[in-house]
C-alpha positions as CSV (number, residue, x, y, z in Angstrom):
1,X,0.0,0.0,0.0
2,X,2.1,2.7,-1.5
3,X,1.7,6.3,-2.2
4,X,2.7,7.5,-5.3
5,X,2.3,11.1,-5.5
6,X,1.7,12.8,-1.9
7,X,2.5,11.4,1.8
8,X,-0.5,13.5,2.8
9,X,-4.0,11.9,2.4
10,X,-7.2,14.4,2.9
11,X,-10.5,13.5,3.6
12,X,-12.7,16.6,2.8
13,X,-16.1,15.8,5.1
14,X,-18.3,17.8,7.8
15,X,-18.1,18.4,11.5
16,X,-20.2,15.4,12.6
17,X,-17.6,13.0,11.1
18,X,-14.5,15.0,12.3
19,X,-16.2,14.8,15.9
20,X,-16.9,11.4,15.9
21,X,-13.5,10.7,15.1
22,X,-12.2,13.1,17.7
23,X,-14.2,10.9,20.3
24,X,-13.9,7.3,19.5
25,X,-10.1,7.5,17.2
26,X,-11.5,5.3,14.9
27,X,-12.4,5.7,10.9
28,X,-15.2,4.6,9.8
29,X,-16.1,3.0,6.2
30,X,-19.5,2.4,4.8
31,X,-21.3,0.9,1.9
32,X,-20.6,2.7,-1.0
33,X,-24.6,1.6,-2.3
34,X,-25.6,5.3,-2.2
35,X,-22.9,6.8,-3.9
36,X,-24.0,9.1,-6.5
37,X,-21.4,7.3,-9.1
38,X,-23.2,4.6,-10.3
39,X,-20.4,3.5,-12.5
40,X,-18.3,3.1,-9.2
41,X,-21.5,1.2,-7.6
42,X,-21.0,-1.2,-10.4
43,X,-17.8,-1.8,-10.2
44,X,-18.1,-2.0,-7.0
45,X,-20.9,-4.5,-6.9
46,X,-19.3,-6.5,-9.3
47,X,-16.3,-7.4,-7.7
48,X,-18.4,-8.6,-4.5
49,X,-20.6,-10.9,-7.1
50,X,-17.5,-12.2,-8.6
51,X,-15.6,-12.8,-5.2
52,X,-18.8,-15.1,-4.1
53,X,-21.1,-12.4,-2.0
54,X,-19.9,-10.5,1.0
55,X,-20.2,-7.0,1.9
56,X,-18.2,-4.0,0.7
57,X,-16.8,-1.0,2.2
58,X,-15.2,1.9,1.5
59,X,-14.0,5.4,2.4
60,X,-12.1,8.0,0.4
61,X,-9.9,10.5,0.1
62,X,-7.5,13.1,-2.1
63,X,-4.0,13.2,-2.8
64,X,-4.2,16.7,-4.3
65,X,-4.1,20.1,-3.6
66,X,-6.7,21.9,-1.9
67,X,-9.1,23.0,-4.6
68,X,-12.8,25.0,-4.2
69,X,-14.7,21.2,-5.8
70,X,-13.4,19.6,-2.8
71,X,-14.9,22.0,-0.7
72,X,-18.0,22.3,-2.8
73,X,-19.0,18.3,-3.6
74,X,-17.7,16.7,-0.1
75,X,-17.4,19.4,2.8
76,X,-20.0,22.2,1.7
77,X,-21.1,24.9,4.2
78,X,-19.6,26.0,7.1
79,X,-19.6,22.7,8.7
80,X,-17.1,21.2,6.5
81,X,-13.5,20.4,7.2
82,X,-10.3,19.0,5.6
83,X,-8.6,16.4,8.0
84,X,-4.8,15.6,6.6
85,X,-3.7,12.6,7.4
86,X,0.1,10.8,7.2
87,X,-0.1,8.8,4.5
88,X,2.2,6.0,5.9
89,X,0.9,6.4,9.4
90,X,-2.5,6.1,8.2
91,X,-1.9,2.5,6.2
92,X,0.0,0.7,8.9
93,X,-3.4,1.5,10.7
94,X,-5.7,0.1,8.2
95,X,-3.3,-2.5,6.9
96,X,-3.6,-4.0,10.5
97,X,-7.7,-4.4,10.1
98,X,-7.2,-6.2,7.1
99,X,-8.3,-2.7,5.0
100,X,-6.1,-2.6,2.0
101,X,-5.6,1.1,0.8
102,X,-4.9,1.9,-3.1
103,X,-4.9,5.2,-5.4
104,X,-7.6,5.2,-8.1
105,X,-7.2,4.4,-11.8
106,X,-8.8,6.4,-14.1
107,X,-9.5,4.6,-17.3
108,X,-11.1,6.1,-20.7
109,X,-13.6,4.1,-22.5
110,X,-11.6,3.5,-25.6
111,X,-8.3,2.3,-24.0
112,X,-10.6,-0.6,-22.0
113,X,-12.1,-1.7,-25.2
114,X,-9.0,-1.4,-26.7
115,X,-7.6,-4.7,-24.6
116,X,-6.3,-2.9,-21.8
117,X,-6.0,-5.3,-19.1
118,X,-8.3,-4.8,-16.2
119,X,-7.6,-7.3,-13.4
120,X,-10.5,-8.2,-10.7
121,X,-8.7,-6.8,-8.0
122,X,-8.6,-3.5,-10.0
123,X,-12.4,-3.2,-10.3
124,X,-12.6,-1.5,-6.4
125,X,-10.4,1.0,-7.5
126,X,-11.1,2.0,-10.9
127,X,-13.6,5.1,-12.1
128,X,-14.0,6.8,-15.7
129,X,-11.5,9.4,-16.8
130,X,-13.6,12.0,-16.1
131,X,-13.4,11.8,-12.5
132,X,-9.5,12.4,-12.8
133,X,-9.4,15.4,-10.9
134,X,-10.4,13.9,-7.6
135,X,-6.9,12.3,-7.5
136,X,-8.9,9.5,-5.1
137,X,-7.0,7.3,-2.6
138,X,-9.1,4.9,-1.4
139,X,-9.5,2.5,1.5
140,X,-11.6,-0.6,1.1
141,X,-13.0,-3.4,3.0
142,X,-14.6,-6.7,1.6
143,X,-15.9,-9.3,3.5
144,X,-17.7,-12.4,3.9
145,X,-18.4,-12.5,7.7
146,X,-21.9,-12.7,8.1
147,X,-21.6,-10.6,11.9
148,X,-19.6,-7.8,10.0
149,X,-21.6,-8.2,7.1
150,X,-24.7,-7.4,9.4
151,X,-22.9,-3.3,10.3
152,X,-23.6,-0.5,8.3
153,X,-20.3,0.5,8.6
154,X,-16.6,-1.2,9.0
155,X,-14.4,0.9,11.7
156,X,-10.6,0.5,12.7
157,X,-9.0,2.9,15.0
158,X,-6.6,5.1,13.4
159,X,-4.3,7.1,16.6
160,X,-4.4,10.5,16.5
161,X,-0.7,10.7,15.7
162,X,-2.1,10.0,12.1
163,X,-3.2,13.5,11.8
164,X,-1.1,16.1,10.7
165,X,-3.3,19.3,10.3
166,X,-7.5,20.2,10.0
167,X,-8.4,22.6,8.2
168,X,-11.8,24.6,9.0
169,X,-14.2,25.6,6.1
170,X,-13.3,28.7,4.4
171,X,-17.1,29.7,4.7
172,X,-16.5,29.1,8.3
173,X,-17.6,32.4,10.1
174,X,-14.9,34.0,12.1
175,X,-16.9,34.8,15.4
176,X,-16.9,30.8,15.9
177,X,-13.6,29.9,14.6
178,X,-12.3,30.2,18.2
179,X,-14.8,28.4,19.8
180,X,-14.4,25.3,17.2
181,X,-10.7,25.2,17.6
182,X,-11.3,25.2,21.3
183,X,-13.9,22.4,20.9
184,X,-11.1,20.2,18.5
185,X,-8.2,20.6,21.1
186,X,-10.5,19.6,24.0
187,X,-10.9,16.6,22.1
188,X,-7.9,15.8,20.9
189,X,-6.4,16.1,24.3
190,X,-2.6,15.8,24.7
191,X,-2.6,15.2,21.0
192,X,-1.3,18.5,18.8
193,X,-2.0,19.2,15.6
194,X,-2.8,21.9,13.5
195,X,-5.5,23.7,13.1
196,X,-6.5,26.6,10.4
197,X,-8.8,28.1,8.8
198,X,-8.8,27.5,4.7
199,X,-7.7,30.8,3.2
200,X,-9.3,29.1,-0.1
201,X,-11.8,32.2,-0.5
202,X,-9.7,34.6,1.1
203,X,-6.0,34.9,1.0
204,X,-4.1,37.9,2.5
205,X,-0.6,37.1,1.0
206,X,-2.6,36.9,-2.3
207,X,-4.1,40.3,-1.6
208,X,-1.5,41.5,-0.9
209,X,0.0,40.5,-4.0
210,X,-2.6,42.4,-5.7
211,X,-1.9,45.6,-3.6
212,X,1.5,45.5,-5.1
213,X,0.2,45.4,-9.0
214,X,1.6,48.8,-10.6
């Protein structure tokens, strides 16, 4: 379970999810039946069928940059947060539940047809070309285990030593930011890490920049 591009993996999500991780340390991955890529349901779905049954699970995140889709598609509103993780750190925690962690291929069409080899162990982690720009590292779960299988969701604690920075929404009103931090280190206890505001929407050095234009 390598990383090719970044050490840092980012899940973009909301408040709830960051403060449920904050209280029990553990990441949680769920069915991907309601995702709103059916494509990726399928492929999904058909690597269960062809593995005899089971349950699936999954949960993902970017190896880019921050960009404003991110913030839009999976962590809109003020609620929403970035939470970094260590790349490495992060896999030796899922590797020991048995989750296996892999960066997304993104295939076109044409090259499929065209013979490209696509290998059941790919079909988890393989969306259409035009999803490219999510640069998607994902985790993934499949099992046969009738008690597991039972669970809406598949959790494996993941130390908070994991986490290298959260990043607040950058619709996140000011007059709370305070109190939000407040509420994350409370949490987090002896545990430090950092914790900022996204300057996505507003940038000061960028202003400034602008200030400077002659």
């Amino acid at each position: 379970m390598t990383l090719k591009k970044r050490k840092t993996l980012v899940r973009y999500t909301n408040i709830a999810f960051l403060l449920e991780y904050l209280h029990t340390k553990k990441l949680n991955l769920v069915s991907p039946e309601t995702w709103r890529d059916r494509n990726d349901v399928y492929f999904m779905n058909l690597y269960r069928e062809l593995q005899g049954g089971g349950k699936n699970f999954a949960l993902c995140f970017t190896q880019g940059v921050e960009a404003h889709h991110f913030w839009d598609i999976s962590a809109e509103g003020v609620g929403g947060v970035a939470i970094e993780f260590d790349g490495d750190s992060l896999l030796e925690a899922a590797s020991g539940a048995g989750v296996i962690g892999r960066a997304v291929k993104y295939e076109k069409i044409q090259e499929l047809r065209g013979g490209e080899d696509l290998n059941i162990e790919d079909l988890p982690f393989t969306k259409r070309f035009p999803f490219k720009d999510e640069n998607e590292f994902r985790l993934f779960f499949w099992t046969k285990d009738s008690e597991i299988c039972k669970r809406p969701t598949y959790s494996f604690s993941v130390p908070f030593h994991c986490v290298t920075q959260i990043r607040l929404s950058p619709t996140l009103p000011d007059s709370v930011k305070s109190s939000i931090k407040d509420v994350i280190r409370h949490l987090a206890g002896n545990h430090s890490f950092k914790i900022n505001k996204s300057t996505l929407l507003e940038n000061p050095q960028f202003q400034a920049i602008g200030r400077q234009a002659s």
